[in-house]
N, CA, C and O atoms as CSV, one atom per row, in Angstrom:
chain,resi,resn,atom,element,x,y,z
A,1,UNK,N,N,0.837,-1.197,0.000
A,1,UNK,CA,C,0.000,0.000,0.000
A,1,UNK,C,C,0.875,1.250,0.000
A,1,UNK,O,O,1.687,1.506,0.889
A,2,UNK,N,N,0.665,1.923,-0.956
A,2,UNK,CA,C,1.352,3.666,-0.887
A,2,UNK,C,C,1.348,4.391,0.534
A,2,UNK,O,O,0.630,3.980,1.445
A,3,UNK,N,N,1.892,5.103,0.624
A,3,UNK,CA,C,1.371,6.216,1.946
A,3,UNK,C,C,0.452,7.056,1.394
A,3,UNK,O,O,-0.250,7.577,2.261
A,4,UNK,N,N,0.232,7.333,0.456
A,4,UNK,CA,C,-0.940,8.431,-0.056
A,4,UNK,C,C,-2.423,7.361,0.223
A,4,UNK,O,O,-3.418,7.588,0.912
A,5,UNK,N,N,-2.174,6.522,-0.366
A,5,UNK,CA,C,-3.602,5.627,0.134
A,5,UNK,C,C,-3.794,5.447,1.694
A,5,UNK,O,O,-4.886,5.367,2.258
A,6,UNK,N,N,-2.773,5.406,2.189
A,6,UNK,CA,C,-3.133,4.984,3.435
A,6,UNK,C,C,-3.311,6.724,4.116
A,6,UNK,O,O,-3.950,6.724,5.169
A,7,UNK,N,N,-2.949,7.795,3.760
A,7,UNK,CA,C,-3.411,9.156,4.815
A,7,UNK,C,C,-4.645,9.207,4.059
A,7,UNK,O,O,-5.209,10.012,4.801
A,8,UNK,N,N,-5.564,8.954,3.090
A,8,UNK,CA,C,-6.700,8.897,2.414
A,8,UNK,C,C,-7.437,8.245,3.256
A,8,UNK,O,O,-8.299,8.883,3.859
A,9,UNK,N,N,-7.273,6.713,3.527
A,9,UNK,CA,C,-7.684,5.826,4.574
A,9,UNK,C,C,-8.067,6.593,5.696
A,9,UNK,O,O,-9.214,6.925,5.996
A,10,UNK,N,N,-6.627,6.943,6.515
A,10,UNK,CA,C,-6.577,7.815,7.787
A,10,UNK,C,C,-7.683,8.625,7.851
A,10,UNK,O,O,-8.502,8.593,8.768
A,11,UNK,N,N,-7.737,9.567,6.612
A,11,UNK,CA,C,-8.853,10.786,6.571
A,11,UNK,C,C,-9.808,10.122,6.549
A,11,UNK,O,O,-10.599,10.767,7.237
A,12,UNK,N,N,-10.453,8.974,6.122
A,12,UNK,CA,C,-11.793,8.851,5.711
A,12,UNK,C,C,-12.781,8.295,7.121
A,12,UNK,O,O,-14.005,8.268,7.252
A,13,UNK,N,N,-11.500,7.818,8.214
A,13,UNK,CA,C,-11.569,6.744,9.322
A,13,UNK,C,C,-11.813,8.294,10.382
A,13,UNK,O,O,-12.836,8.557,11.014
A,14,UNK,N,N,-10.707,9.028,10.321
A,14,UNK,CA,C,-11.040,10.610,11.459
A,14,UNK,C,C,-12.387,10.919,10.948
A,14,UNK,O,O,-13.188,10.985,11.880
A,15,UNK,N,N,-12.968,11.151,9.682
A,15,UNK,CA,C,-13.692,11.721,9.349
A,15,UNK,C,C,-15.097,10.910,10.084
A,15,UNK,O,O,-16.034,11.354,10.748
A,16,UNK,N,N,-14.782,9.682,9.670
A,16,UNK,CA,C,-16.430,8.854,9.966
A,16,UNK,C,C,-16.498,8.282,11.371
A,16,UNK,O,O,-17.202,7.355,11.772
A,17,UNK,N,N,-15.629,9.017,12.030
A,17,UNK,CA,C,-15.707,8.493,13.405
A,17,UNK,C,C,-16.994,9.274,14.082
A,17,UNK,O,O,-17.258,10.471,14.191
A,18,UNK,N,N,-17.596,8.215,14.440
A,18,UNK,CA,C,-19.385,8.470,15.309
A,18,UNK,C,C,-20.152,8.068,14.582
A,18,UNK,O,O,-19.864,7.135,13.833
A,19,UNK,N,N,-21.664,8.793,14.580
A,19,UNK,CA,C,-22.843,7.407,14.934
A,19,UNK,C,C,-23.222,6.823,13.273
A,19,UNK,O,O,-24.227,6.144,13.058
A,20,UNK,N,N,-22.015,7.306,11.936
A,20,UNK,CA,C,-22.340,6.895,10.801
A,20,UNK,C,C,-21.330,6.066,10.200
A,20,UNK,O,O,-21.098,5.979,8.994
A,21,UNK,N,N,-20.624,5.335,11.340
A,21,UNK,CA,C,-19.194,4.369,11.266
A,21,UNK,C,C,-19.461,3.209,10.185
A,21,UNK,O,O,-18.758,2.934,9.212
A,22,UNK,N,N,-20.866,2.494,10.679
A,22,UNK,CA,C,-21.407,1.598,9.734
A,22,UNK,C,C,-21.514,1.949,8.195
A,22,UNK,O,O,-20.912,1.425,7.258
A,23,UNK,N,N,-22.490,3.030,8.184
A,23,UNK,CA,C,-21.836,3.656,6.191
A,23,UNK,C,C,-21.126,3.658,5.962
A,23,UNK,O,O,-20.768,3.105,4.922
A,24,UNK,N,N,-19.816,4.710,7.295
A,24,UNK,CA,C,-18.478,4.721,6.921
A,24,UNK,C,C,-17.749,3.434,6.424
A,24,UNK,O,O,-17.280,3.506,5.288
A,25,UNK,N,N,-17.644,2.673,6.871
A,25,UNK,CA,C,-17.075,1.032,7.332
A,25,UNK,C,C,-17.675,0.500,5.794
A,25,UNK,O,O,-16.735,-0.082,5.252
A,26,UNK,N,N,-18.792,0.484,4.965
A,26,UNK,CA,C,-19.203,-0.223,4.098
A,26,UNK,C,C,-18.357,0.616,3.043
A,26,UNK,O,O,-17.434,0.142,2.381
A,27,UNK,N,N,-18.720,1.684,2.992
A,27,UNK,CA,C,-18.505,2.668,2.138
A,27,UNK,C,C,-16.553,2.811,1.605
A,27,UNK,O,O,-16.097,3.050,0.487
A,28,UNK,N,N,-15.792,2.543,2.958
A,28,UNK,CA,C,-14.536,2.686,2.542
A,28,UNK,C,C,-14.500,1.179,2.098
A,28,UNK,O,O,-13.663,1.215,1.195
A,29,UNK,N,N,-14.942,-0.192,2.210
A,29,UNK,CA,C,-14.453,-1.182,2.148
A,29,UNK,C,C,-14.837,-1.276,0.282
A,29,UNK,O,O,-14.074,-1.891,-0.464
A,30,UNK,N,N,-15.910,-0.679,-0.167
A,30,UNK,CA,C,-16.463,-0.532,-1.413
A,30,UNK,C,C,-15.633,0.181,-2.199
A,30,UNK,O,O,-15.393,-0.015,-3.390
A,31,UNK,N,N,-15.174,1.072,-1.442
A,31,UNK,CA,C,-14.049,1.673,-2.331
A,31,UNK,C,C,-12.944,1.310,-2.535
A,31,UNK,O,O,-12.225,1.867,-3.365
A,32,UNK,N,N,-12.487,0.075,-1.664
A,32,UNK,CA,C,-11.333,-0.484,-1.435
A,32,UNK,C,C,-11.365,-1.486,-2.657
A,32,UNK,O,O,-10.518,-1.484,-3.550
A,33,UNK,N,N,-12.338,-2.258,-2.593
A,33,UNK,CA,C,-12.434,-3.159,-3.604
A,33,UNK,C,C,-12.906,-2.597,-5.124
A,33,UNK,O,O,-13.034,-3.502,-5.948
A,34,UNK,N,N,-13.173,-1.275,-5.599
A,34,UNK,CA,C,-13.091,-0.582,-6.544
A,34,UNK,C,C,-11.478,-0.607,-7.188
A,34,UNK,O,O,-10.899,-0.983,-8.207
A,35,UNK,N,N,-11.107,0.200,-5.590
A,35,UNK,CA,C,-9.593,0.443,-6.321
A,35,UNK,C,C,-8.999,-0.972,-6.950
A,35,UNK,O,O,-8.588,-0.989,-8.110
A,36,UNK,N,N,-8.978,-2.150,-6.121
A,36,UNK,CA,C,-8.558,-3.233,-6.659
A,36,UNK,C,C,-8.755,-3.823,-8.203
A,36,UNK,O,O,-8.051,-4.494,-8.957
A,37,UNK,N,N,-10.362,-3.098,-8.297
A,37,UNK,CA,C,-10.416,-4.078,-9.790
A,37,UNK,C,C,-10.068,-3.170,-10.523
A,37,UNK,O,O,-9.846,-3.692,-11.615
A,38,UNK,N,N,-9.831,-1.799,-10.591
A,38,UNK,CA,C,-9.019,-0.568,-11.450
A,38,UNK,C,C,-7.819,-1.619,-11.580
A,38,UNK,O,O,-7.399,-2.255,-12.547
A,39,UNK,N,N,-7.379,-1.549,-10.070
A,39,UNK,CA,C,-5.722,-2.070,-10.546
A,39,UNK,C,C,-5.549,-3.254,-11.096
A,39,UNK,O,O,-4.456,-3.645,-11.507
A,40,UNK,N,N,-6.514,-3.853,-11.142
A,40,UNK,CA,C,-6.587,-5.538,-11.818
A,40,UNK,C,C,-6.589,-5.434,-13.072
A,40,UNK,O,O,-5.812,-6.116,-13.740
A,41,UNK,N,N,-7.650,-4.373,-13.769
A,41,UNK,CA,C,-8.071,-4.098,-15.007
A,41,UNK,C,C,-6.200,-3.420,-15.502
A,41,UNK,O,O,-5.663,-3.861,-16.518
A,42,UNK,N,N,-5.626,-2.577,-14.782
A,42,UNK,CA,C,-4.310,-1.721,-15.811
A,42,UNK,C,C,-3.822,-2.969,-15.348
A,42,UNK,O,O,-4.497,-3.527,-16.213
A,43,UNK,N,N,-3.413,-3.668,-14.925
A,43,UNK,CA,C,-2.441,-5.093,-14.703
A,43,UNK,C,C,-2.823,-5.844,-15.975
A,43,UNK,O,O,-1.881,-5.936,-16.762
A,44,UNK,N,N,-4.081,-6.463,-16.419
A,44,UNK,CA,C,-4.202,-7.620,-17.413
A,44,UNK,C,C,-4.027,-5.992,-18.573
A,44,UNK,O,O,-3.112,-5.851,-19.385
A,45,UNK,N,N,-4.560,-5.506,-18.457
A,45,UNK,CA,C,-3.952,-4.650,-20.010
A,45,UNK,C,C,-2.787,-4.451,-20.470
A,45,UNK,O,O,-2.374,-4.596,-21.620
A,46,UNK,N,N,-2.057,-3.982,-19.188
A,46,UNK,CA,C,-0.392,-4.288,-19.283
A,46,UNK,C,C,0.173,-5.685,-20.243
A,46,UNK,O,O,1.091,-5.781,-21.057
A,47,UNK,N,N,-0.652,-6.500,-19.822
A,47,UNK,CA,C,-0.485,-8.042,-20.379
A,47,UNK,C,C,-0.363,-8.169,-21.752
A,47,UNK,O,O,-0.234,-9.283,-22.260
């Protein structure tokens, strides 16, 4: 993981701290697995 992804992380975790943790919590994990298939997709194109 970069450090830019991870102070993104950081921010998104300060930010959603209190009573909307659960959106928060779905919401970053959705984006997590976004970024992955981006990077999956430039990986097999690379190919």
């Amino acid at each position: 993981m970069s450090i830019e992804y991870n102070m993104i992380y950081d921010l998104f975790l300060q930010m959603f701290v209190g009573p909307n943790n659960a959106i928060a919590a779905s919401f970053i994990i959705i984006m997590g697995m976004a970024v992955m298939i981006i990077i999956d997709k430039f990986r097999s194109d690379e190919e």
